[in-house]
C-alpha positions as CSV (number, residue, x, y, z in Angstrom):
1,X,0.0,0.0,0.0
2,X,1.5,3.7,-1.0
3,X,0.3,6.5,0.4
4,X,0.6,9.9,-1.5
5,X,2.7,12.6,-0.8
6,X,-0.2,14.7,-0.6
7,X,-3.0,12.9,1.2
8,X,-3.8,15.4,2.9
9,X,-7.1,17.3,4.3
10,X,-10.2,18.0,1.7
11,X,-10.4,21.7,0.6
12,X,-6.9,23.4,1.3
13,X,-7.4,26.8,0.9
14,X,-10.9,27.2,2.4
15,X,-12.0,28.1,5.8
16,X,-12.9,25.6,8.2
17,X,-15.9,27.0,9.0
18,X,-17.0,28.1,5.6
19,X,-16.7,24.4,4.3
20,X,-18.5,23.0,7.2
21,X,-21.6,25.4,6.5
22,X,-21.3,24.4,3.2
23,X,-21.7,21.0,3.8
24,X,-23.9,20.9,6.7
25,X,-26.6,23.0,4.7
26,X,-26.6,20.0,1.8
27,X,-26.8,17.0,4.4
28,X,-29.6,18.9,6.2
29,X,-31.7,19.6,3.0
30,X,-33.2,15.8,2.9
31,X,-36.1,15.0,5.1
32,X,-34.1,11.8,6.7
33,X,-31.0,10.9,6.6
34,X,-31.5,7.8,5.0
35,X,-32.5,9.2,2.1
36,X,-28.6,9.6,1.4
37,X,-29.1,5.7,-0.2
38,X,-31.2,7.0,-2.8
39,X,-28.2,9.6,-3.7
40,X,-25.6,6.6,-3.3
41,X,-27.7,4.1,-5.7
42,X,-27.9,7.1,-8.3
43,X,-24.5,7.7,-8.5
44,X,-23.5,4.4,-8.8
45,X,-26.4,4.0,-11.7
46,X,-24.8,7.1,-13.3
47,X,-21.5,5.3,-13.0
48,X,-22.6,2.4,-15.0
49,X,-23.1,-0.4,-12.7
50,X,-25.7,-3.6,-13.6
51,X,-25.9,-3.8,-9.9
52,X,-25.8,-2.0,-6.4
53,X,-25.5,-4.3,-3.4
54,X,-26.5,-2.8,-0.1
55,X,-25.6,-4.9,3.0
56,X,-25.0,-4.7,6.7
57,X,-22.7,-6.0,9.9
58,X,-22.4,-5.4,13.3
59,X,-19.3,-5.2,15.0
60,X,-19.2,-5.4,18.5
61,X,-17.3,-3.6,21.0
62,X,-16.5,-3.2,24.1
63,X,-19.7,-2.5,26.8
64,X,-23.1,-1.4,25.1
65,X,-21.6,0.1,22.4
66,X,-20.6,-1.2,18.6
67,X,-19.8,-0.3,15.6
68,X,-22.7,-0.8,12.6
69,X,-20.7,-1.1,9.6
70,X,-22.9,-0.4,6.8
71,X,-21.8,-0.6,2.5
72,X,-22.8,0.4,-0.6
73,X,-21.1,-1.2,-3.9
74,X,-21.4,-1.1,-7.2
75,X,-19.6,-2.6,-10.2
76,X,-19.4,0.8,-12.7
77,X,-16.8,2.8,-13.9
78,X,-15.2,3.8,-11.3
79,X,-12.5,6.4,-10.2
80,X,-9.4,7.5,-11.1
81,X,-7.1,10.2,-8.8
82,X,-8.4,13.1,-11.4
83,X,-12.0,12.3,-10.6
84,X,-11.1,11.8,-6.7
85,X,-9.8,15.2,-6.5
86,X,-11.6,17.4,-9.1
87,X,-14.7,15.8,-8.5
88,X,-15.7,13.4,-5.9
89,X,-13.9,15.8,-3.5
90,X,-15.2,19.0,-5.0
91,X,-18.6,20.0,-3.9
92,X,-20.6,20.4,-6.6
93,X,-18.1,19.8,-9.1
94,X,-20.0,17.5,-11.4
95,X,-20.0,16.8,-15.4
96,X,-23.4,15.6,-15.9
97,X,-25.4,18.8,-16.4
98,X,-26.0,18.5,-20.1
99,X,-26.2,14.6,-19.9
100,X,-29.8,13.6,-19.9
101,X,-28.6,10.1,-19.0
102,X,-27.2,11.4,-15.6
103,X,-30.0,12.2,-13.1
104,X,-27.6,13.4,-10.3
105,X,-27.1,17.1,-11.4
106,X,-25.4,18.4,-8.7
107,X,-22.7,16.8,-7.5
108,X,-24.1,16.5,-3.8
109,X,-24.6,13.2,-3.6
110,X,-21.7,11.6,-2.1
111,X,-21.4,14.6,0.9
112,X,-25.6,13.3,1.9
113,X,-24.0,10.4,3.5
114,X,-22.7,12.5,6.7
115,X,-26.7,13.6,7.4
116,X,-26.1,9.8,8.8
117,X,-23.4,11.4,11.5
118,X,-21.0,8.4,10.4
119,X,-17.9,8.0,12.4
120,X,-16.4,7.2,9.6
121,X,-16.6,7.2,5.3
122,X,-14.8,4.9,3.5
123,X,-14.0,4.4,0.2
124,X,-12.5,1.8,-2.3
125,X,-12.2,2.9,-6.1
126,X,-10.9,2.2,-9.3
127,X,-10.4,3.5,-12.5
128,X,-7.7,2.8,-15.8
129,X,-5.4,0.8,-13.6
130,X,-5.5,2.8,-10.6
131,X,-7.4,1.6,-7.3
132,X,-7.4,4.0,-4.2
133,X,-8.7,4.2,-1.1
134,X,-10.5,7.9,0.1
135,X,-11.2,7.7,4.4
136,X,-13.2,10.6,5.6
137,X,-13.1,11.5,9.1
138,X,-15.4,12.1,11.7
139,X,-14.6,16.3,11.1
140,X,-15.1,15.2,7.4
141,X,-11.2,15.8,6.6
142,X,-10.3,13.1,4.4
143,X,-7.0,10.9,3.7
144,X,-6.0,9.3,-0.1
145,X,-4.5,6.5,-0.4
146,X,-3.2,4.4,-3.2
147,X,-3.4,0.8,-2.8
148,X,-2.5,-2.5,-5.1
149,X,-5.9,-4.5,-4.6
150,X,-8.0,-4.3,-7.9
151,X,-11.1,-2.6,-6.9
152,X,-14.5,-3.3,-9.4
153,X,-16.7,-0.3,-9.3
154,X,-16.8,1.8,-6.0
155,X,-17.2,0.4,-2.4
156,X,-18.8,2.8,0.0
157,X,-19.0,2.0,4.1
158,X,-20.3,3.7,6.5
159,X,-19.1,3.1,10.6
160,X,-21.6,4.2,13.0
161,X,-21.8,3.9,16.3
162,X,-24.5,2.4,18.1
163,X,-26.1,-0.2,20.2
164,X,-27.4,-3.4,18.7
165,X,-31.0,-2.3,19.2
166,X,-30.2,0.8,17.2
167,X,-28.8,-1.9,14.3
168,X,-32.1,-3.9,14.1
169,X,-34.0,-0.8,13.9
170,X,-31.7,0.5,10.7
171,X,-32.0,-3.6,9.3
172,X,-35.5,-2.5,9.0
173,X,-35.4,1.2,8.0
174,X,-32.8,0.6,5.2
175,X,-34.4,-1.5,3.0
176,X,-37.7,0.1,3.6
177,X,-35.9,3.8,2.3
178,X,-34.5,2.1,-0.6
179,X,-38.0,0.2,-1.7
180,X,-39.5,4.1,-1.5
181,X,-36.4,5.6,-3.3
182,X,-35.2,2.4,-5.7
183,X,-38.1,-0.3,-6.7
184,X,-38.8,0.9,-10.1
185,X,-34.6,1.0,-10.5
186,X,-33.0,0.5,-13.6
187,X,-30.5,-1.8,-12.4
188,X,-30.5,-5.0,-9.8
189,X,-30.7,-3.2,-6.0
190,X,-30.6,-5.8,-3.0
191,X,-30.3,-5.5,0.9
192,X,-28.6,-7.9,2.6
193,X,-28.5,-7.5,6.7
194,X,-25.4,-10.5,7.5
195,X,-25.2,-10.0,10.7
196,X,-28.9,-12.0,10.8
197,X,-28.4,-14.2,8.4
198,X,-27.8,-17.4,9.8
199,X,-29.3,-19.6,7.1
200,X,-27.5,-17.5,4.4
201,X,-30.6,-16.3,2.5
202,X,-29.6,-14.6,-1.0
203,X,-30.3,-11.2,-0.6
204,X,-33.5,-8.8,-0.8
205,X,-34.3,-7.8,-4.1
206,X,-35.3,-4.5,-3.9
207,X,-36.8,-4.1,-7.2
208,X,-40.5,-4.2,-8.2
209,X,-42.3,-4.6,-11.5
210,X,-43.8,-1.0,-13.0
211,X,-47.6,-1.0,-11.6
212,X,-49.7,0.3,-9.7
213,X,-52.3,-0.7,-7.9
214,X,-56.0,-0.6,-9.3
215,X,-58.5,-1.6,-12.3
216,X,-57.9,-1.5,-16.0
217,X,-53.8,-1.6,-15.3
218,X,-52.4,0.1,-18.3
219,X,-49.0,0.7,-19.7
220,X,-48.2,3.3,-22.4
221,X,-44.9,3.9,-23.9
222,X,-42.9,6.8,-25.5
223,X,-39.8,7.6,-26.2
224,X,-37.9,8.1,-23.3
225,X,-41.1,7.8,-21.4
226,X,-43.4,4.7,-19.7
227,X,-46.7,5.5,-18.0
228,X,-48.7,3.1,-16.2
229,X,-52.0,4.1,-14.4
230,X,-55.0,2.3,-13.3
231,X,-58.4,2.9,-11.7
232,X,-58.1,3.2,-7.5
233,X,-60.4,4.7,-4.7
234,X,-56.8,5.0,-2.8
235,X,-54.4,6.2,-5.9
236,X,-50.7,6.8,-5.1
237,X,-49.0,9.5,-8.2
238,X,-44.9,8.8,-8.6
239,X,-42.3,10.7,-11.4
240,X,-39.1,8.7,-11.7
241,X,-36.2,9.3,-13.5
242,X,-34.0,6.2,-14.9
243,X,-36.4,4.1,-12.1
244,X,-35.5,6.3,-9.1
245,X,-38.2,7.9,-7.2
246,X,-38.5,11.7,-7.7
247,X,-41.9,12.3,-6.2
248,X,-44.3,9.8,-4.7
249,X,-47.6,10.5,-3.0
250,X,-51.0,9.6,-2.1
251,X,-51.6,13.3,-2.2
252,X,-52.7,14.7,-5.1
253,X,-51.4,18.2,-4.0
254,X,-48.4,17.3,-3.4
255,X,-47.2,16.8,-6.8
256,X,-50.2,17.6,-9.3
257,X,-50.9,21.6,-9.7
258,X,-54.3,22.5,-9.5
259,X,-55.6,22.4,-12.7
260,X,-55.0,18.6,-12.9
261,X,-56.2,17.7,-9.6
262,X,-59.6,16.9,-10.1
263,X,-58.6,14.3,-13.4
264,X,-56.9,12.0,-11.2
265,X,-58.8,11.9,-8.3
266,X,-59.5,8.0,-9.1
267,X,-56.8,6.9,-11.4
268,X,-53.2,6.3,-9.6
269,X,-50.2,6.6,-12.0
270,X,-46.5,6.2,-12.2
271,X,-44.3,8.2,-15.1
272,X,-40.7,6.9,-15.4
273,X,-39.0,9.9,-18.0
274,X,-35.7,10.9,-18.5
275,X,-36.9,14.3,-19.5
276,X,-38.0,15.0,-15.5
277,X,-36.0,16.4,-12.9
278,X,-36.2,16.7,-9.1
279,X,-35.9,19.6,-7.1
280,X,-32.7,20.0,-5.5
281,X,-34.1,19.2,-1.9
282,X,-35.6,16.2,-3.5
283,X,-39.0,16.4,-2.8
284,X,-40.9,17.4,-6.0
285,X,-40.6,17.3,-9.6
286,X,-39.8,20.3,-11.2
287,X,-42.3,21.8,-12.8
288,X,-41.2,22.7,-16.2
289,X,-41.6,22.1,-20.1
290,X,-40.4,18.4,-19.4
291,X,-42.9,18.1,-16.4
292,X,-45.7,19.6,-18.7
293,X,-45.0,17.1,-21.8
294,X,-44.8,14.7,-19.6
295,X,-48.1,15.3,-18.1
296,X,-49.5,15.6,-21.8
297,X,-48.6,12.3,-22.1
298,X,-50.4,11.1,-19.1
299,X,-53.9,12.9,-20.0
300,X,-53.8,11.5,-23.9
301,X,-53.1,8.1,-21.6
302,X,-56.2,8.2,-19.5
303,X,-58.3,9.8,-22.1
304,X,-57.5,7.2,-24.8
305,X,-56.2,3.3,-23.3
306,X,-57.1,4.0,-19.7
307,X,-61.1,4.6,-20.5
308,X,-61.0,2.3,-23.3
309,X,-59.8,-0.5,-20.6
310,X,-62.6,0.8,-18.8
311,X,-65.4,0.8,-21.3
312,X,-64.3,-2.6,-22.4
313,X,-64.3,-3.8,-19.0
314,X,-67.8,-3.0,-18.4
315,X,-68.9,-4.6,-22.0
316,X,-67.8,-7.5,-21.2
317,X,-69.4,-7.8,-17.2
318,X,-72.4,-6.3,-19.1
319,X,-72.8,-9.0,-21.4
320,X,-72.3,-12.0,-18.9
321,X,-76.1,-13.8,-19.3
322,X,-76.2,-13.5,-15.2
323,X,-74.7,-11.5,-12.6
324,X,-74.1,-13.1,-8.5
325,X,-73.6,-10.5,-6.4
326,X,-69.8,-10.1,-7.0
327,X,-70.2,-9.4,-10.5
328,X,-73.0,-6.8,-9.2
329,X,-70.7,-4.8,-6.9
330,X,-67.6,-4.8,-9.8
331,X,-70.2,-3.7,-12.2
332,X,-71.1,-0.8,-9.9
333,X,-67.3,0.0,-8.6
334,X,-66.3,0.2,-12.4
335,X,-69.2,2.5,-12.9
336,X,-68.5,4.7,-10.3
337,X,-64.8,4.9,-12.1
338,X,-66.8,6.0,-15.5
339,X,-68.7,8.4,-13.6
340,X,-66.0,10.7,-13.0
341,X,-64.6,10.8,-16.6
342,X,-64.4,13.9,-18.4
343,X,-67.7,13.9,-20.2
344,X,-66.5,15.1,-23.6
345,X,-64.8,11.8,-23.6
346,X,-67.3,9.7,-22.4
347,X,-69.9,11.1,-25.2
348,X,-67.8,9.6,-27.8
349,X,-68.0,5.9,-25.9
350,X,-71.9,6.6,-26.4
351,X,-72.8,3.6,-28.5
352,X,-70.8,1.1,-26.6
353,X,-72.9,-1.4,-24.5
354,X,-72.5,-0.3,-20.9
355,X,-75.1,-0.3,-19.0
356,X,-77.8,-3.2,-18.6
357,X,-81.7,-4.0,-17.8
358,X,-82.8,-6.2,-15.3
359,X,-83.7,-9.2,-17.8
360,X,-79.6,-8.8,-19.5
361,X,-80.3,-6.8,-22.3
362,X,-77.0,-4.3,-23.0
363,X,-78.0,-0.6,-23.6
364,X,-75.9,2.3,-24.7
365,X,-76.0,5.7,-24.2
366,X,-77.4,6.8,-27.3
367,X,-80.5,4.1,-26.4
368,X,-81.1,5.4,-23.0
369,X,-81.4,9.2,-24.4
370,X,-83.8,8.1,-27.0
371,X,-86.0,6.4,-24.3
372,X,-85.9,9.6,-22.1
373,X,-86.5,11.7,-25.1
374,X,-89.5,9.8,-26.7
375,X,-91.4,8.6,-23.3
376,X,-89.8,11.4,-21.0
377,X,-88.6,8.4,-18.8
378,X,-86.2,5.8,-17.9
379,X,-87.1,3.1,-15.4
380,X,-84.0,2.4,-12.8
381,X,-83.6,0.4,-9.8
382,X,-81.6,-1.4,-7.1
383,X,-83.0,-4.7,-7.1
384,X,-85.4,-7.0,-8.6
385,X,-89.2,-7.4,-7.4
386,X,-92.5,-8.1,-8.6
387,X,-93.1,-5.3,-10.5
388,X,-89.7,-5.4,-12.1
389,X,-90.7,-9.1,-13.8
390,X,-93.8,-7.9,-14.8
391,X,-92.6,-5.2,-16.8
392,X,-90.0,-7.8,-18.1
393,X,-92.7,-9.4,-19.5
394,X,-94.5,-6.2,-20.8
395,X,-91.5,-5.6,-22.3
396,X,-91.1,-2.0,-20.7
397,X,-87.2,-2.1,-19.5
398,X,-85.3,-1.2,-16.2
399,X,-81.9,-0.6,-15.7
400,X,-79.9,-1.6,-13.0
401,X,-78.7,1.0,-10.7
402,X,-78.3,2.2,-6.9
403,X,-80.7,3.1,-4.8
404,X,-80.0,6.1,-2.0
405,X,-80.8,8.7,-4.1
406,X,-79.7,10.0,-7.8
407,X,-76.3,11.6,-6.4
408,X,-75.2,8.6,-5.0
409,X,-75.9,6.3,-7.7
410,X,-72.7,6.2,-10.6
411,X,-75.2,4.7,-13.2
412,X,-77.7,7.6,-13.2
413,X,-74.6,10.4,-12.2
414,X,-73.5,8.9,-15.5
415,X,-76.4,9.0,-17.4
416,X,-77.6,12.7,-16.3
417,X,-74.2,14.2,-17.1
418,X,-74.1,12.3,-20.8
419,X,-77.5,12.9,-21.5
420,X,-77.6,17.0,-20.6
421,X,-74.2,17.6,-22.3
422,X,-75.4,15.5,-25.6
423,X,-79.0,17.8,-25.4
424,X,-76.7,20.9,-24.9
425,X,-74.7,20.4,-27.8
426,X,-77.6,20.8,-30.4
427,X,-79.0,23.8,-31.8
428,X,-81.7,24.3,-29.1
429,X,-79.0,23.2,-26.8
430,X,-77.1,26.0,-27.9
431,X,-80.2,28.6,-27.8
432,X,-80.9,27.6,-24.3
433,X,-77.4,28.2,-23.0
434,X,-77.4,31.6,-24.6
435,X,-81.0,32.6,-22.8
436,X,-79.4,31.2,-19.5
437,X,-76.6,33.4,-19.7
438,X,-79.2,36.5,-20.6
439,X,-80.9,35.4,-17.4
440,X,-81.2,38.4,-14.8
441,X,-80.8,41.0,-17.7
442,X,-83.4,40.4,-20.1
443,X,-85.4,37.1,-19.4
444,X,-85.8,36.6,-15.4
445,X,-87.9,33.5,-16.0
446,X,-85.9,31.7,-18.3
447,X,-85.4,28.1,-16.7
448,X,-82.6,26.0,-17.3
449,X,-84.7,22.8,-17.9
450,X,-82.5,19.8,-19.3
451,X,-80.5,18.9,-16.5
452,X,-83.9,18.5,-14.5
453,X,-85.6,17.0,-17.3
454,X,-83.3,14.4,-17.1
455,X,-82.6,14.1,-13.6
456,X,-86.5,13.6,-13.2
457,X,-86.5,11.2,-16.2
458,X,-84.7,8.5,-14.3
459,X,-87.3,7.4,-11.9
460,X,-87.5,4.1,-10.2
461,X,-90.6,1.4,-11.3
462,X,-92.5,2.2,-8.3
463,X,-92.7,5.7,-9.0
464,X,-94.3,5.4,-12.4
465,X,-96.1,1.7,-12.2
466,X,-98.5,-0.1,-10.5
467,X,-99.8,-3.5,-10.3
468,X,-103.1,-4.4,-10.4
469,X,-105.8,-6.8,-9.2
470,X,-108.6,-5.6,-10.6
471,X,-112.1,-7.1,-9.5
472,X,-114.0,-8.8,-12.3
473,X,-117.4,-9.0,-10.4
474,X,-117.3,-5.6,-9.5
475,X,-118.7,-5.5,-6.1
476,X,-119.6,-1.9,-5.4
477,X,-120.7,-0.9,-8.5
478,X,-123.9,0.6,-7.7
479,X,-121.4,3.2,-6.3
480,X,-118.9,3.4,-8.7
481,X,-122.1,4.4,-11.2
482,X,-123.3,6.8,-9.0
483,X,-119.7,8.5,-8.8
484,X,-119.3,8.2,-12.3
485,X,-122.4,9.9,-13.6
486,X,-121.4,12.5,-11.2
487,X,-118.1,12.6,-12.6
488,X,-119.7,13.0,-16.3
489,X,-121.6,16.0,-14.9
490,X,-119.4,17.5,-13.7
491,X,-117.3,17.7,-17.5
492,X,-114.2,15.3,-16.1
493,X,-113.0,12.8,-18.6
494,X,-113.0,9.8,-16.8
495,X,-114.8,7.9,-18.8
496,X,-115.0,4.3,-15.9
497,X,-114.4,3.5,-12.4
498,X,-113.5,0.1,-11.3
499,X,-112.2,-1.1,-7.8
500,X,-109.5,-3.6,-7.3
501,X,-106.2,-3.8,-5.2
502,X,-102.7,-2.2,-5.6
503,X,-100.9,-5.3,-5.1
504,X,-97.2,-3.4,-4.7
505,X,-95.7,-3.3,-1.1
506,X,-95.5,-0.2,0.7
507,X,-97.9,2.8,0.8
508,X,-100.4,2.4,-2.5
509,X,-102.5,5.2,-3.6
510,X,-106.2,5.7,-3.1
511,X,-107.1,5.7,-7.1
512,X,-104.9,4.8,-10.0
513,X,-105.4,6.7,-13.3
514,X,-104.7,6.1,-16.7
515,X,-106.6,6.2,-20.2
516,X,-106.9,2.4,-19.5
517,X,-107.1,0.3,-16.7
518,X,-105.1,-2.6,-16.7
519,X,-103.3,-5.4,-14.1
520,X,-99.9,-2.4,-15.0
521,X,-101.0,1.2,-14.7
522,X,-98.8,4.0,-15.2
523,X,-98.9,6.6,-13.0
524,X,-100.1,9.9,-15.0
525,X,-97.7,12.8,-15.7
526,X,-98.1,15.4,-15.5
527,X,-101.7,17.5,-16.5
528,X,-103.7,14.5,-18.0
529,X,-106.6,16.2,-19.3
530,X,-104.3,19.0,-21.2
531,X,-101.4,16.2,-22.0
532,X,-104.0,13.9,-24.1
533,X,-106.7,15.3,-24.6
534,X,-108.3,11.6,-24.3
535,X,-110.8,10.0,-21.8
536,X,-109.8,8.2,-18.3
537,X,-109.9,5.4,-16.7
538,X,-109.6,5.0,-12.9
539,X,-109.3,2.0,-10.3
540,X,-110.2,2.8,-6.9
541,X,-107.8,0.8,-4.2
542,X,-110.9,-1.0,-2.0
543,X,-108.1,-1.2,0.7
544,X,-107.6,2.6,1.1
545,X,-108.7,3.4,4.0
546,X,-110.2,6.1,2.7
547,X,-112.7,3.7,0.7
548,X,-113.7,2.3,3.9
549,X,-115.3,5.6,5.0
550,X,-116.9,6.4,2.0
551,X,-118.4,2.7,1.9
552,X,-119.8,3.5,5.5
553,X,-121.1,7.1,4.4
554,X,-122.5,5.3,1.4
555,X,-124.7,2.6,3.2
556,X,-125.9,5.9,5.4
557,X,-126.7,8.8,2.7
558,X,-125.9,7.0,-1.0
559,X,-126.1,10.6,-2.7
560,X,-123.5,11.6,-0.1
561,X,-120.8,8.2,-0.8
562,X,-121.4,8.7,-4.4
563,X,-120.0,12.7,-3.8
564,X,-117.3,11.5,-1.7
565,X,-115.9,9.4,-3.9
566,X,-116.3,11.7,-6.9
567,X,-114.7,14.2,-4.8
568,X,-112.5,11.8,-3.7
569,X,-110.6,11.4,-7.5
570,X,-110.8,15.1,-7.8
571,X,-108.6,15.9,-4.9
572,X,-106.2,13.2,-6.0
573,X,-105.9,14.4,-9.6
574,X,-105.5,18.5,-8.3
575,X,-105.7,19.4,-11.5
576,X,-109.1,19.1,-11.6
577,X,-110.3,21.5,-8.9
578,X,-111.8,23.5,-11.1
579,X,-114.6,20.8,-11.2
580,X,-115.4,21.0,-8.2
581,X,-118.3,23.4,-8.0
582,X,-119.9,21.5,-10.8
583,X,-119.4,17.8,-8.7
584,X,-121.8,19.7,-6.1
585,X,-124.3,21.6,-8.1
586,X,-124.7,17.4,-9.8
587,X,-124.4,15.4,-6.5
588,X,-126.3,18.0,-3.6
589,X,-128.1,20.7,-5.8
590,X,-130.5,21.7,-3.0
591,X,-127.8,22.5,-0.6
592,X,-126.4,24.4,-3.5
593,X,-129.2,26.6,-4.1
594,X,-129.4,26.8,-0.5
595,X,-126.1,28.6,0.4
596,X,-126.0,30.1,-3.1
């Protein structure tokens, strides 16, 4: 071994304490001193090496006391005495600035290895026939040394002092940094802790295939760039650079701006570029042209493969001929996913089969706006009853949704947002817009009606059907012609009365009306007599309470049942007040012309 005539202290001609608040200002900039790993893996990718081998010992000494011993090597280019002392000695002296194959632009990341307070740094390097040996002190001065043993690469240990306990807890801490900083690495990382290794294990591997969690994994590649995202309730966002971690985060603030936030609130990515950069504390990417191409890249990723995944995804659950209840959930987590989508993007997925009816029967988009436009409804529900078969067999069709209102259910937040931005887009869409911006300086009573029309247009089976048991033999019907003639008097257009029994659980109407009375009625919309124009048919519910006391007025006073039950339909259907007057002059004329 031959030591050089000048192995001397680091820095000659600079102050003491100048170079010691040089260098405690970089090895305070991480946010743990661990995080020096990451800086020793990168340099030793930026050297070259198809491997970094990270491994541990414990020496002990005398009382409590030991020494960790802790090394870093790598099988790259190496050293020579030029680099030693007009680089790897020189802070910030550093040649890869204009080299976007180098990610460590500063030429700090050797000196983040005293934020670990070693007692000792030592070195072992070799370049071109020359192998050396570089020993930092405890004051950071350092010693050269030339030595004969060929040296592959650079070896890195660090001697710390410590107790045992304080060993185990690093054993874990180590390989847990390097996973955060190095799983997506370019080159072989591993951990190896000897000292409790007993059964000689081959070391940790510390590197992990490019994913991320979630549904629809997809992978897009560039040049010089891979994206992967996914679908996730929980998503994690990570930049890398050559595999190493730049940013990584569960929070969407911390390394998204603003603008973007919102678009991946569901979808977790990773981008692995060697266009990006890290700031130089090391925690965030910086934001620049790179960044912004980068996040181009991503957005034409989740708007094009990404949904598509999606889409095709829920094609393909849509189309199974029967669902179990596991199928059911996925079918309602994916749609919740496609809920979220921007909806210029999900309006040109608008004939693909997506959604479903209770029997199986696919529907797209374009199907479901045709139903809402041409019968100012579409049936949805939550699960499967009576009424729900029968309309299977009627062939009037119900979509499977969520119940707990429209704002929690992704199936009709889906359809409503489709739906009113496809009505918006045509010419009246775009008259309407323009009176809703005039509104408050021209027009006060211009109404923005789509969105509700649509929102009210989804409306579950119950709410617009009933079924019916009507009676054949007619029990009452000396009443129900009684209350109709008075009905006919009175210029209504109900043109029968029949009783029978809602047969739907829950709380059932007194009459059901419709221009035809059948064993499936459908609730009437809106102004009946002004909507058709055509005559009525009604069934009274004999289980209404409400019938009960009209039957017992009846058997009492028949002029006054007959009335009652006239009176009866016209308070349901409140359109028809206006009748009323004309229901008494018909059913009580003398008390009429009495109070008249």
């Amino acid at each position: 071994m031959e030591t050089t005539e000048d192995a001397a202290v680091a820095v000659e001609d600079a102050p003491a304490g100048l170079y010691d608040g040089i260098v405690g200002n970089l090895v305070t900039q991480f946010s743990s001193a661990l995080d020096c790993f990451r800086e020793l893996v990168q340099n030793s990718i930026d050297a070259g090496t198809p491997r970094v081998d990270v491994w541990m010992e414990y020496l002990p000494g005398e009382g409590h006391d030991g020494t960790i011993a802790i090394h870093v090597e790598d099988f790259g280019e190496g050293m020579d005495e030029a680099i030693i002392d007009n680089q790897f000695t020189q802070l910030f002296a550093s040649t890869k600035d204009d080299d976007l194959t180098k990610i460590g632009k500063f030429g700090i990341g050797f000196v983040s290895v005293f934020a670990m307070n070693p007692r000792a740094v030592l070195v072992h390097t070799g370049r071109s026939g020359e192998y050396w040996e570089v020993l930092f002190h405890e004051d950071r001065s350092f010693s050269k040394t030339r030595v004969d043993n060929p040296v592959e690469g650079t070896q890195i240990t660090l001697f710390l002092s410590g107790e045992y306990h304080r060993y185990q807890q690093l054993a874990e801490e180590i390989p847990a940094t390097l996973t955060h900083w190095c799983s997506h690495s370019e080159v072989e990382v591993t951990f190896e802790d000897r000292s409790n290794n007993e059964d000689f294990a081959p070391p940790q591997t510390i590197n992990q295939p490019f994913e991320v969690e979630g549904v629809c994994l997809t992978k897009v590649e560039h040049q010089g760039t891979e994206i992967v995202l996914a679908y996730s309730e929980t998503p994690i966002f990570g930049f890398y650079n050559r595999g190493l971690t730049l940013a990584l985060s569960d929070i969407a603030e911390n390394v998204i701006d603003g603008t973007r936030r919102s678009r991946y609130e569901f979808i977790a990515f990773k981008i692995l570029s060697r266009y990006l950069a890290h700031t130089l504390a090391r925690d965030s990417v910086v934001h620049d042209e790179q960044y912004e191409r980068a996040m181009e890249l991503l957005a034409e990723a989740a708007n094009g493969p990404l949904l598509d995944a999606l889409v095709e995804k829920l094609e393909a659950l849509v189309a199974e001929p029967s669902w179990d209840m596991l199928q059911r959930q996925e079918y309602f987590r994916l749609m919740a996913f496609l809920s979220t989508e921007p909806i210029d993007e999900l309006v040109k997925r608008r004939d693909r089969k997506i959604f479903r009816t209770f029997v199986g029967e696919p529907r797209t988009l374009d199907e479901i706006r045709e139903e809402i436009v041409s019968e100012q409804r579409c049936l949805i529900s939550d699960e499967i009853s009576d009424l729900i078969e029968v309309l299977g067999k009627e062939g009037i069709p119900v979509m499977v949704g969520l119940g707990g209102g429209r704002h929690r259910c992704p199936v009709s937040r889906t359809v409503i947002r489709a739906v009113t931005h496809m009505a918006e887009r045509t010419a009246r869409g775009v008259v309407r817009r323009g009176m809703e911006f005039m509104k408050g300086f021209i027009w006060d009573d211009v109404e923005a009606t789509t969105p509700r029309i649509v929102r009210e247009a989804l409306q579950r089976p119950e709410a617009v059907y009933l079924p019916m048991s009507i009676d054949a033999d007619q029990r009452h019907h000396e009443l129900l012609a009684a209350a109709q003639g008075l009905l006919r008097a009175a210029g209504t257009p109900f043109r029968r009365l029949a009783t029978g029994v809602v047969t739907s659980d829950g709380d059932n109407p007194f009459f059901v009306v419709a221009p035809r009375a059948r064993a499936l009625m459908a609730r009437p919309q809106g102004n009946l007599t002004e909507a058709r124009r055509a005559r009525l048919e009604a069934v009274v519910n004999r289980e209404h309470p409400q019938f009960h006391r009209i039957l017992a007025a009846y058997r009492q006073d028949r002029a006054l049942g007959a009335y009652l039950l006239a009176r009866g339909l016209l308070l349901n259907e409140d359109f028809m007040l206006e009748a009323e007057r004309k229901l008494m002059e018909a059913a009580l004329p003398e008390q009429v012309k009495q109070y008249s």
